[in-house]
PQR file with spaces between the fields and no chain letter, atoms N, CA, C, O and H, PARSE charges and radii, in Angstrom:
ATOM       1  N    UNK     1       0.842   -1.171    0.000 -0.4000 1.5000
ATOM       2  CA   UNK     1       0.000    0.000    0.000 -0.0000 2.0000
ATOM       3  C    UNK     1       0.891    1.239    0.000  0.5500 1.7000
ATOM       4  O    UNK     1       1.874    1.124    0.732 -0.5500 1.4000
ATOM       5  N    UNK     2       0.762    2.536   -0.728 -0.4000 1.5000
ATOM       6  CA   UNK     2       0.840    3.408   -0.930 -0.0000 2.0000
ATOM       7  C    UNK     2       0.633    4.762   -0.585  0.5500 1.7000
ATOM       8  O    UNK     2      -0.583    4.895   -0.447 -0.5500 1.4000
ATOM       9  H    UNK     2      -0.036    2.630   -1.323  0.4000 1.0000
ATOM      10  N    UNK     3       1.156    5.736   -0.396 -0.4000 1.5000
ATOM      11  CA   UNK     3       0.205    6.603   -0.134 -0.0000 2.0000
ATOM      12  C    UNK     3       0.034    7.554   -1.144  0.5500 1.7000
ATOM      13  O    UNK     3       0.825    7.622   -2.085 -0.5500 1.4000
ATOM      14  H    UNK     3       2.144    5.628   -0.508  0.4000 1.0000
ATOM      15  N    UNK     4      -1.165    8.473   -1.002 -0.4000 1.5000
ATOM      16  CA   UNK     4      -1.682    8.899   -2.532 -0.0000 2.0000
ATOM      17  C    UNK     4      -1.525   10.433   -2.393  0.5500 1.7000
ATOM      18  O    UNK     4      -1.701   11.083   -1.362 -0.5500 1.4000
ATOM      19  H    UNK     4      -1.807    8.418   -0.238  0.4000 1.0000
ATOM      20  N    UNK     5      -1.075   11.011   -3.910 -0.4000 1.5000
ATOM      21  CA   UNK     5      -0.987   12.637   -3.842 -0.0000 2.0000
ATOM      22  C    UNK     5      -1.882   13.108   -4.744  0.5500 1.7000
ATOM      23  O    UNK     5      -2.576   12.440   -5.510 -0.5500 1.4000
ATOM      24  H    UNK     5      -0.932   10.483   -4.747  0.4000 1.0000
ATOM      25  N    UNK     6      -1.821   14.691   -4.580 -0.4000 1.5000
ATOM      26  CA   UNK     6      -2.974   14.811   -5.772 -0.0000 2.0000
ATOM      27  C    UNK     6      -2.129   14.797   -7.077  0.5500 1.7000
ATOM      28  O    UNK     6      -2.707   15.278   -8.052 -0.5500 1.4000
ATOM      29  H    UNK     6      -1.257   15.233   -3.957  0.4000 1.0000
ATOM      30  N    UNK     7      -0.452   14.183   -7.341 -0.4000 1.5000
ATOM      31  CA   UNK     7      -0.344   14.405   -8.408 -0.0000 2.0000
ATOM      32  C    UNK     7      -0.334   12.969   -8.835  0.5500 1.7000
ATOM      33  O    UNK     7      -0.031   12.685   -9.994 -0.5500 1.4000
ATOM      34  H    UNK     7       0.017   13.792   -6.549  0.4000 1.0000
ATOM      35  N    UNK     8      -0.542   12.361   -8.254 -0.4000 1.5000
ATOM      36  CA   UNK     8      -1.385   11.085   -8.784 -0.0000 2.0000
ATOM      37  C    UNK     8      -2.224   10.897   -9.304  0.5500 1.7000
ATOM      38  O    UNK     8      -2.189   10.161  -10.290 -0.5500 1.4000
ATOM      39  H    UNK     8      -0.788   12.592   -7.312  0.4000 1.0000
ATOM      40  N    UNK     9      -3.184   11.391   -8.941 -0.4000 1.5000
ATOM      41  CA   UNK     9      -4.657   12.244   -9.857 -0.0000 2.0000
ATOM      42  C    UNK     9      -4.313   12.699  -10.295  0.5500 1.7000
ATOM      43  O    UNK     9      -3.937   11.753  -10.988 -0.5500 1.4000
ATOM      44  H    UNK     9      -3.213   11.989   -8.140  0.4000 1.0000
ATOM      45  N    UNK    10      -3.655   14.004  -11.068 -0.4000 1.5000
ATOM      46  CA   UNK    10      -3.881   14.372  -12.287 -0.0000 2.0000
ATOM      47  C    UNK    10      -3.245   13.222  -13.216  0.5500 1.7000
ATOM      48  O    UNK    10      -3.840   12.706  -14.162 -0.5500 1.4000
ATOM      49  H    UNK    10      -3.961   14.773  -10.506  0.4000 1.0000
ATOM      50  N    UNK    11      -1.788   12.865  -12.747 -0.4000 1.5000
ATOM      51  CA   UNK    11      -2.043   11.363  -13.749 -0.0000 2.0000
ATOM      52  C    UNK    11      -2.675   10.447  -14.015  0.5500 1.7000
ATOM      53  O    UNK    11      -2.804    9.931  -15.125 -0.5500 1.4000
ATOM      54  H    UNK    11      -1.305   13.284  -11.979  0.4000 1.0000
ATOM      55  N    UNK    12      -3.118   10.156  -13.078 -0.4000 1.5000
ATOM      56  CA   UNK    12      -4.681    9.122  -13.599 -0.0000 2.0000
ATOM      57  C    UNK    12      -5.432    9.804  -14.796  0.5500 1.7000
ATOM      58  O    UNK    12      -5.903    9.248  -15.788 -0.5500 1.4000
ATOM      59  H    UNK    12      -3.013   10.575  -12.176  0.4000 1.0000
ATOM      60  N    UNK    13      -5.435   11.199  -14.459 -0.4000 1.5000
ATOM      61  CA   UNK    13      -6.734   11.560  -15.394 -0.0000 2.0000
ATOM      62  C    UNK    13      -6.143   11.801  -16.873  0.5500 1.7000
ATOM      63  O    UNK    13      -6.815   12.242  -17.806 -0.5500 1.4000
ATOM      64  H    UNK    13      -5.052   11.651  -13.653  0.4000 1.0000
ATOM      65  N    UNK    14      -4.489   11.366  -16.958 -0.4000 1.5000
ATOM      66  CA   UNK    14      -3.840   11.386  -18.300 -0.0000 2.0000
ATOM      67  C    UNK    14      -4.116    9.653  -18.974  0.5500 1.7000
ATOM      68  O    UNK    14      -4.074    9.306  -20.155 -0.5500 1.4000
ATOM      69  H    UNK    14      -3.944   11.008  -16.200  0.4000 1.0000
ATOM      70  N    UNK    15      -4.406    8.767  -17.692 -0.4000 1.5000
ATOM      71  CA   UNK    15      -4.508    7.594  -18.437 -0.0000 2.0000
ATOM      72  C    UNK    15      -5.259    7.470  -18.833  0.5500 1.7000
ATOM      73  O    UNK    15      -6.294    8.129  -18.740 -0.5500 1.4000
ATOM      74  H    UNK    15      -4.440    9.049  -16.733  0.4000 1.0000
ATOM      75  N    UNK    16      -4.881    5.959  -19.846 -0.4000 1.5000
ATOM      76  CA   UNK    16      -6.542    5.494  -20.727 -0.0000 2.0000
ATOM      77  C    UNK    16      -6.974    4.262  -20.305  0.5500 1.7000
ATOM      78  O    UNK    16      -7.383    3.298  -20.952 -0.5500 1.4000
ATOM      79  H    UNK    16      -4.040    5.424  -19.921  0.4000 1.0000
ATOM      80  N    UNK    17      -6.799    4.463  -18.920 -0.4000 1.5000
ATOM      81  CA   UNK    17      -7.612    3.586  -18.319 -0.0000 2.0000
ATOM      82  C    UNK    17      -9.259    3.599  -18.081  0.5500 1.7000
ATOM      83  O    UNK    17      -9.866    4.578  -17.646 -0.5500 1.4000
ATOM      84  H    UNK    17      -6.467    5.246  -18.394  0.4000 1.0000
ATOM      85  N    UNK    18      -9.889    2.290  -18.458 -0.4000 1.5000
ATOM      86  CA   UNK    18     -11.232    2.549  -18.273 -0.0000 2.0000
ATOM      87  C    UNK    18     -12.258    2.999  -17.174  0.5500 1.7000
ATOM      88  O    UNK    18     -13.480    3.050  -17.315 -0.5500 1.4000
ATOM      89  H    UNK    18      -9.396    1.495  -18.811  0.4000 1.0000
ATOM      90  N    UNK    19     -11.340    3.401  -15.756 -0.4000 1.5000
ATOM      91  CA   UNK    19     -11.526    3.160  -14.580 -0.0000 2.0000
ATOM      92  C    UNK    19     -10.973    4.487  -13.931  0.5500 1.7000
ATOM      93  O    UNK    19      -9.776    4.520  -14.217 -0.5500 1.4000
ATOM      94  H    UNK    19     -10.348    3.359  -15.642  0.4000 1.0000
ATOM      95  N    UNK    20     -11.324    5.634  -13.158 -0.4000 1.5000
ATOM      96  CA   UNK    20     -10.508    6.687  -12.979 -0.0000 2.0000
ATOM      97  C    UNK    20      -9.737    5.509  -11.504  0.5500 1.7000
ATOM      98  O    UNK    20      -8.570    5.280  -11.819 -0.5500 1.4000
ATOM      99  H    UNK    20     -12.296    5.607  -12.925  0.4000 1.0000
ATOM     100  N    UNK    21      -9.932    5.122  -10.756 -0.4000 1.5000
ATOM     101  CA   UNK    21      -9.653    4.131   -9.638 -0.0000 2.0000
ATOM     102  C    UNK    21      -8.231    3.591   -9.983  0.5500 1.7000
ATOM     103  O    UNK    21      -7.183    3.657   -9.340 -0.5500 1.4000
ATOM     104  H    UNK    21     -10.881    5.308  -10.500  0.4000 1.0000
ATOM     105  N    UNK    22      -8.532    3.009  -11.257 -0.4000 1.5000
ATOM     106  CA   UNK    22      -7.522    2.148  -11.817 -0.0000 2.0000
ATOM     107  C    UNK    22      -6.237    3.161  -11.783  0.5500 1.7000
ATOM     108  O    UNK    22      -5.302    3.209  -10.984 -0.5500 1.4000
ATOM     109  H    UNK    22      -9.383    2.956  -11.779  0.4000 1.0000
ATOM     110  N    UNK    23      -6.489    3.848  -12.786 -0.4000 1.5000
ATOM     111  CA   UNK    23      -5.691    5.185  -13.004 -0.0000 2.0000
ATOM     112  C    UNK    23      -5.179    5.671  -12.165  0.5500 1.7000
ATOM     113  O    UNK    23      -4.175    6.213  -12.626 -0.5500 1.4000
ATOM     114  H    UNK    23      -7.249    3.809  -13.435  0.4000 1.0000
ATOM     115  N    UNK    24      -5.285    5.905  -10.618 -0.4000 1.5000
ATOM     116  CA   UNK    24      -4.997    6.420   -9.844 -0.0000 2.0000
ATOM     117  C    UNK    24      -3.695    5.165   -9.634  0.5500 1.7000
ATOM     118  O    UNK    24      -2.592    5.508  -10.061 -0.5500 1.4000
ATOM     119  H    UNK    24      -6.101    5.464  -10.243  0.4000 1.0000
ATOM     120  N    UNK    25      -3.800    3.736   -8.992 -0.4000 1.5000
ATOM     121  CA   UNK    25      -3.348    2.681   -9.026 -0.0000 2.0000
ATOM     122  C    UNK    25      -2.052    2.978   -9.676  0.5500 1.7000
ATOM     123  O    UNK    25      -0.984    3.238   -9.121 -0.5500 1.4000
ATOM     124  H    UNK    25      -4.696    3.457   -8.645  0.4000 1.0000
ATOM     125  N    UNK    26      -2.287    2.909  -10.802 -0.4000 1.5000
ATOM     126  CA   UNK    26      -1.115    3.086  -11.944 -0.0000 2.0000
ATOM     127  C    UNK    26      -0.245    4.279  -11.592  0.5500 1.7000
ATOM     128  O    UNK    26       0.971    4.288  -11.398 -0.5500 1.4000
ATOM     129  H    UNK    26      -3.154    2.698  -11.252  0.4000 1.0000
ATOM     130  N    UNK    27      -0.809    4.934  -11.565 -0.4000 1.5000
ATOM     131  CA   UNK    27      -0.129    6.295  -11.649 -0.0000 2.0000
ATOM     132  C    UNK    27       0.957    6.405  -10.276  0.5500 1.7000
ATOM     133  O    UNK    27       2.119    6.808  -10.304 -0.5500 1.4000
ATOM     134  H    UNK    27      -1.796    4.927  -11.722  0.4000 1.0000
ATOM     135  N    UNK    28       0.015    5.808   -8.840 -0.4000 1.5000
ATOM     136  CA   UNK    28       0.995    5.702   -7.625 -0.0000 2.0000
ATOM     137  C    UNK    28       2.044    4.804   -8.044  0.5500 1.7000
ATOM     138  O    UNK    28       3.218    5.109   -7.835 -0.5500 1.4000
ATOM     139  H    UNK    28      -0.930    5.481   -8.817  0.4000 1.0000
ATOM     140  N    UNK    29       1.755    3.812   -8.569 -0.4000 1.5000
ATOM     141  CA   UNK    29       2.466    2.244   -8.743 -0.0000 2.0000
ATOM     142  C    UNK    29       3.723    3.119   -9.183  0.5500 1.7000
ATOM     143  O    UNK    29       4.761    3.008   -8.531 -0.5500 1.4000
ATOM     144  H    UNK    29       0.802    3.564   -8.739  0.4000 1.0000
ATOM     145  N    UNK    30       3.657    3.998  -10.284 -0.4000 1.5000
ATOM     146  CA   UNK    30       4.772    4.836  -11.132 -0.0000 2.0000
ATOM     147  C    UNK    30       5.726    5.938  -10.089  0.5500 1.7000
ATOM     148  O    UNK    30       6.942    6.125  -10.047 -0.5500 1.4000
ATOM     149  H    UNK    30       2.814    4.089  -10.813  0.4000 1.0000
ATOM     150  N    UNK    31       4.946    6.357   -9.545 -0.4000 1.5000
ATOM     151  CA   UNK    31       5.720    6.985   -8.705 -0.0000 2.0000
ATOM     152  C    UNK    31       6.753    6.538   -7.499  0.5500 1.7000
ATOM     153  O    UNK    31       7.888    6.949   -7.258 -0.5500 1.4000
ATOM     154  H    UNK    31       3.958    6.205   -9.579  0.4000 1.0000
ATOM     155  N    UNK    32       5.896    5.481   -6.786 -0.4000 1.5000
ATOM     156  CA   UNK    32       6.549    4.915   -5.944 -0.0000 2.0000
ATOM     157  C    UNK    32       7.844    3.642   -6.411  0.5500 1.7000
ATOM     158  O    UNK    32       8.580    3.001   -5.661 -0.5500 1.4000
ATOM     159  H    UNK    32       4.974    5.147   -6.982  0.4000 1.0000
ATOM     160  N    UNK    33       7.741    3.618   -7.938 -0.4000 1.5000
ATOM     161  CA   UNK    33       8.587    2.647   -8.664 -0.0000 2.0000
ATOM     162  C    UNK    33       8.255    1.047   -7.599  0.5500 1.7000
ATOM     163  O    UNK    33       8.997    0.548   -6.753 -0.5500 1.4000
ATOM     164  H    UNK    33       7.143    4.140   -8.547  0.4000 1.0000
ATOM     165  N    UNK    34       7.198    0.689   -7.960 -0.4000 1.5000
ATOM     166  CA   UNK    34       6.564   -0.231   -8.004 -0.0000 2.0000
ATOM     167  C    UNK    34       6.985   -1.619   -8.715  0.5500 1.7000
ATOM     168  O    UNK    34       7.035   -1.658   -9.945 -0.5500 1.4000
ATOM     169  H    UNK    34       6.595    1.094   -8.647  0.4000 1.0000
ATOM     170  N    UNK    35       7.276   -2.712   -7.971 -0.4000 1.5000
ATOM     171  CA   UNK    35       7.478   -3.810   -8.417 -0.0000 2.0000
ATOM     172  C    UNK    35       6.509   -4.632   -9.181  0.5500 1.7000
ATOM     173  O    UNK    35       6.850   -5.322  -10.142 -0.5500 1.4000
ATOM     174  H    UNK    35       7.236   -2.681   -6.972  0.4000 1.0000
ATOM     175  N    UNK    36       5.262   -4.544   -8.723 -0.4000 1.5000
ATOM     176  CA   UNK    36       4.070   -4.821   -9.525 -0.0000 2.0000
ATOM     177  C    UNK    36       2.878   -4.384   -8.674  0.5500 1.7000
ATOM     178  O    UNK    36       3.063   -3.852   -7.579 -0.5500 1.4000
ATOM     179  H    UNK    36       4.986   -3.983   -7.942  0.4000 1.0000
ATOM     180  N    UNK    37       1.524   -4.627   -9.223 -0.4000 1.5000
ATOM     181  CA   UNK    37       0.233   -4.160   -8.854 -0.0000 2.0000
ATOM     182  C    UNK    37      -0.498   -5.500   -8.204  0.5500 1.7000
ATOM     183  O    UNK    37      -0.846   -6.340   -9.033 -0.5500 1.4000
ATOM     184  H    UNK    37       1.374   -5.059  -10.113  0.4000 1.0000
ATOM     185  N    UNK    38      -0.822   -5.850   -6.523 -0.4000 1.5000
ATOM     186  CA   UNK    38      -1.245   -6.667   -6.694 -0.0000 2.0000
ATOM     187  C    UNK    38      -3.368   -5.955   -6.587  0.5500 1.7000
ATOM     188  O    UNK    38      -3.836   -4.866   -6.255 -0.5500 1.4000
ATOM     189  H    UNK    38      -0.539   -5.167   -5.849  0.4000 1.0000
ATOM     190  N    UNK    39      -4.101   -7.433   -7.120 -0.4000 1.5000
ATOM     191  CA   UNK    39      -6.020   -6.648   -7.504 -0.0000 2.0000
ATOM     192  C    UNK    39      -6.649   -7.932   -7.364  0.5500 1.7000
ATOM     193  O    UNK    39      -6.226   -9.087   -7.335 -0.5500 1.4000
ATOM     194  H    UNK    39      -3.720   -8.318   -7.389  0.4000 1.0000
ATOM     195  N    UNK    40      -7.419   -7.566   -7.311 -0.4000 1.5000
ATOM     196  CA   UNK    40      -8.481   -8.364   -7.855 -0.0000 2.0000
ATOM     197  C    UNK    40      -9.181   -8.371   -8.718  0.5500 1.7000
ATOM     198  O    UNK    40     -10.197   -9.050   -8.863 -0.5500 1.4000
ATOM     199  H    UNK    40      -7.763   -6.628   -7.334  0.4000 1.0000
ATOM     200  N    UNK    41      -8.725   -7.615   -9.400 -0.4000 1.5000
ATOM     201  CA   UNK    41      -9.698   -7.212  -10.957 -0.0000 2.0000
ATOM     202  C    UNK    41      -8.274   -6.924  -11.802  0.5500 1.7000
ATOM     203  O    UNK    41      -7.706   -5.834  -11.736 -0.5500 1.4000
ATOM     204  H    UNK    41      -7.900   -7.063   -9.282  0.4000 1.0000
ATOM     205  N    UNK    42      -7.764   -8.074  -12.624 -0.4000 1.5000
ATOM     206  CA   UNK    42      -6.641   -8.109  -13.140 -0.0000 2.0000
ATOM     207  C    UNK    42      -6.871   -7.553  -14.766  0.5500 1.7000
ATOM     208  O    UNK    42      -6.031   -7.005  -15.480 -0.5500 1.4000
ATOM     209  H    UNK    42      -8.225   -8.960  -12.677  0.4000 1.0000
ATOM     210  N    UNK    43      -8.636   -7.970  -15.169 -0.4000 1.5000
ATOM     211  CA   UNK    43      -8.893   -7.166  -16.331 -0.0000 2.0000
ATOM     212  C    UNK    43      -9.033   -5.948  -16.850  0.5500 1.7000
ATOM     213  O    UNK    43      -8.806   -5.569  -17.999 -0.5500 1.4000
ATOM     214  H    UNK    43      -9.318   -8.416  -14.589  0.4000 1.0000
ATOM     215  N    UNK    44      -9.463   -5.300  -15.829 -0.4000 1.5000
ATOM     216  CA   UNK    44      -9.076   -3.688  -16.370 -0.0000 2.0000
ATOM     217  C    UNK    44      -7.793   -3.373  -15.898  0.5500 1.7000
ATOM     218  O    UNK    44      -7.797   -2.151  -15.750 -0.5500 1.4000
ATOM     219  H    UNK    44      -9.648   -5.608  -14.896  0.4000 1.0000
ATOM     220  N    UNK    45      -6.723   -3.813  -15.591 -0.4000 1.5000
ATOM     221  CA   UNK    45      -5.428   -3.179  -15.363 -0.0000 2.0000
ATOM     222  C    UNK    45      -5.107   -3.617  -16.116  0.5500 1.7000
ATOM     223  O    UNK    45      -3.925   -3.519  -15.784 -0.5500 1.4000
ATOM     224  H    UNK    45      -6.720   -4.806  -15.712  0.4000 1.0000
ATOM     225  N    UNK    46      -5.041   -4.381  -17.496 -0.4000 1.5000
ATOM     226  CA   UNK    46      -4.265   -4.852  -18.393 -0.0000 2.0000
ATOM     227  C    UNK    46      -3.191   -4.396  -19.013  0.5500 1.7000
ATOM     228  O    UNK    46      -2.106   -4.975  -18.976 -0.5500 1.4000
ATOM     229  H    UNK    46      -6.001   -4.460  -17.765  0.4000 1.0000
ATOM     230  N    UNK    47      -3.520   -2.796  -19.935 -0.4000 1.5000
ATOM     231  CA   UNK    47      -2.870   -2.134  -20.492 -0.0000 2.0000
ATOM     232  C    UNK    47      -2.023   -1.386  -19.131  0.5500 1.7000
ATOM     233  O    UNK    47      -2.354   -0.205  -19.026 -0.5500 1.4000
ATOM     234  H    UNK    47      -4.401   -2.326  -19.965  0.4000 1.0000
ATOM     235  N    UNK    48      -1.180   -1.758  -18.259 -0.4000 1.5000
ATOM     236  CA   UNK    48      -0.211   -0.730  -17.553 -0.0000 2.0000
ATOM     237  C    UNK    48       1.479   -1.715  -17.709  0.5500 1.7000
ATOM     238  O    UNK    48       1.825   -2.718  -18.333 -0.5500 1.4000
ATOM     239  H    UNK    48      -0.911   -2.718  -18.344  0.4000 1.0000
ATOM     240  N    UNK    49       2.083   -0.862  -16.874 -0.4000 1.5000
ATOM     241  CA   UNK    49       3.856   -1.558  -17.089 -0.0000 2.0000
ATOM     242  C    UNK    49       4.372   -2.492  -16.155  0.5500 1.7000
ATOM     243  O    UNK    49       5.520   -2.900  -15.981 -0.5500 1.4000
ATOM     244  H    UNK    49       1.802   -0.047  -16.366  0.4000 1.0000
ATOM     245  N    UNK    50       3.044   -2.814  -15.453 -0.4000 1.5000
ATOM     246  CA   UNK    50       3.634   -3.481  -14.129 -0.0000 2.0000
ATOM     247  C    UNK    50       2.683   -5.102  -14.605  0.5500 1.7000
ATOM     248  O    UNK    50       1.663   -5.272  -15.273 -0.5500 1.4000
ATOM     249  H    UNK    50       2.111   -2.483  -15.595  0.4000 1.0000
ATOM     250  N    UNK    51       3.765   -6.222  -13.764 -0.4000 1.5000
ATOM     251  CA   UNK    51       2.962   -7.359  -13.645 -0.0000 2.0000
ATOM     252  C    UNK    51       1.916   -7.364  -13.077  0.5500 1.7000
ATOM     253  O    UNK    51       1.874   -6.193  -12.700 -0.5500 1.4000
ATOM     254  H    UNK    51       4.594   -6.084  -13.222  0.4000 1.0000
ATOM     255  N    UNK    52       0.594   -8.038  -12.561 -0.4000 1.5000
ATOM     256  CA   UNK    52      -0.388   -8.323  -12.080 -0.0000 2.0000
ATOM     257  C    UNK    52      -0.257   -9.150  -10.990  0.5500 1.7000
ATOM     258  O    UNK    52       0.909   -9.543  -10.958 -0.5500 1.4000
ATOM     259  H    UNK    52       0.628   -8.989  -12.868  0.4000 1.0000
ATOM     260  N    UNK    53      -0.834   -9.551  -10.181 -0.4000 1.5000
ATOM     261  CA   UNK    53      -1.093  -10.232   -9.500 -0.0000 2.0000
ATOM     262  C    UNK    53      -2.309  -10.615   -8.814  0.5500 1.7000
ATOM     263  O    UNK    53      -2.467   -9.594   -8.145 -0.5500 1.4000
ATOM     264  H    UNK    53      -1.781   -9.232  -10.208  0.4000 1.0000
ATOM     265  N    UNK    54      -3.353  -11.427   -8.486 -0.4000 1.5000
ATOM     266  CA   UNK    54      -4.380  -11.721   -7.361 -0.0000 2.0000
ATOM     267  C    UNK    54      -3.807  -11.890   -6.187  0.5500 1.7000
ATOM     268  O    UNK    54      -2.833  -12.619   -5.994 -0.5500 1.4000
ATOM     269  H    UNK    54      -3.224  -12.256   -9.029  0.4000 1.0000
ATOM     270  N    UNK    55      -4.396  -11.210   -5.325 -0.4000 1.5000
ATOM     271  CA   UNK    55      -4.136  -11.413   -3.806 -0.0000 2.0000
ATOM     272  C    UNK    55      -3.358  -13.077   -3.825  0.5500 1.7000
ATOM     273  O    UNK    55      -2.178  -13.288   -3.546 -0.5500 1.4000
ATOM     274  H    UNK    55      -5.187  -10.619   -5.482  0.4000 1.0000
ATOM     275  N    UNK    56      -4.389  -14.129   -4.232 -0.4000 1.5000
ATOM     276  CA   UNK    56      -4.005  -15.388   -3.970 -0.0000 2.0000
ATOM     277  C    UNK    56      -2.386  -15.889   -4.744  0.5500 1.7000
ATOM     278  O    UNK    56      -1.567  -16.614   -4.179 -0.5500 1.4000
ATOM     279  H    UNK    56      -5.348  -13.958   -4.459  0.4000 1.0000
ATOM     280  N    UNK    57      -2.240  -15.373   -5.952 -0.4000 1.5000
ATOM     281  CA   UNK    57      -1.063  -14.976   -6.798 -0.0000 2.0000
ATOM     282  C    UNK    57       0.378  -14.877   -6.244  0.5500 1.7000
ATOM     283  O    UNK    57       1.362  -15.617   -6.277 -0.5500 1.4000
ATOM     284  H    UNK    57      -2.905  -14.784   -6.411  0.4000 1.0000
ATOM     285  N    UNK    58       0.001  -13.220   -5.533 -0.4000 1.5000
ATOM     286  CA   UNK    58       1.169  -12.706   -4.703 -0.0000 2.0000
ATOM     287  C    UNK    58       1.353  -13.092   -3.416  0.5500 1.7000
ATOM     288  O    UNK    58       2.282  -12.639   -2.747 -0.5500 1.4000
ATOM     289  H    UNK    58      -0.798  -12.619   -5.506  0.4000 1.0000
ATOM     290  N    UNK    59       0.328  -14.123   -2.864 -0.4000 1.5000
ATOM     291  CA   UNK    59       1.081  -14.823   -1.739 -0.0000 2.0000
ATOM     292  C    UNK    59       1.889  -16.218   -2.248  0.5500 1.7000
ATOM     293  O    UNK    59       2.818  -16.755   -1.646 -0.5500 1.4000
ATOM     294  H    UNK    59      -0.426  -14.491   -3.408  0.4000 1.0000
ATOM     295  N    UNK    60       1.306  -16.640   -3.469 -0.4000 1.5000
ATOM     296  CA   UNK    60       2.247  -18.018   -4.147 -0.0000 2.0000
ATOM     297  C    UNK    60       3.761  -17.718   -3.833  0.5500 1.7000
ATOM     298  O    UNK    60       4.608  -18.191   -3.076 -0.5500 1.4000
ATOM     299  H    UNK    60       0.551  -16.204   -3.958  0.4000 1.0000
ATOM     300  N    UNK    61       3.688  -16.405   -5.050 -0.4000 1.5000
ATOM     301  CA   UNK    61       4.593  -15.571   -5.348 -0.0000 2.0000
ATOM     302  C    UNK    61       6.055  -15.723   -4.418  0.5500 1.7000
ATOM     303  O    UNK    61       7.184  -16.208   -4.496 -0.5500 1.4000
ATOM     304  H    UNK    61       3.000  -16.021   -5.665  0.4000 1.0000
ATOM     305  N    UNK    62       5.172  -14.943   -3.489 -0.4000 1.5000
ATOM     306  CA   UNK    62       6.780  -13.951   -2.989 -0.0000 2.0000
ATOM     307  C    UNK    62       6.744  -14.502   -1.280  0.5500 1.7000
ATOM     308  O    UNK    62       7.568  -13.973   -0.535 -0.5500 1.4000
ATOM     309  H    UNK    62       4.255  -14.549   -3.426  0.4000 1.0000
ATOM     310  N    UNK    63       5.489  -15.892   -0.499 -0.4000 1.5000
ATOM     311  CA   UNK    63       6.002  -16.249    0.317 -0.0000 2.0000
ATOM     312  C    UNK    63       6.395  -17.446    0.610  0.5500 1.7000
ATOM     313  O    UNK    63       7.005  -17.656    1.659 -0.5500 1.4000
ATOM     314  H    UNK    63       4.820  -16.322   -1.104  0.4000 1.0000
């Protein structure tokens, strides 16, 4: 978890994400140089630069 600025929001509102939520996501993920995004809704994050993960995923993962 992250914490959020408002210049996170205005980047969100540069993405073309279908989701302003999502957008926000992305945009922290970028700032904080983010290893990946973990969601539960792995379909609308598709188009970003980071891997995915499900909760259930990123505990396989990384414990």
């Amino acid at each position: 978890m992250a914490d959020l600025n408002v210049n996170d929001i205005n980047k969100a509102l540069e993405t073309n994400t279908p989701d302003f939520e999502d957008g926000i996501q992305i945009a922290t993920a970028k700032r904080i140089k983010a290893d990946c995004i973990i969601t539960r809704n792995k379909k609308d994050l598709e188009n970003n630069p980071f891997p995915l993960f499900t909760p259930e995923e990123a505990v396989k993962q990384f414990i």
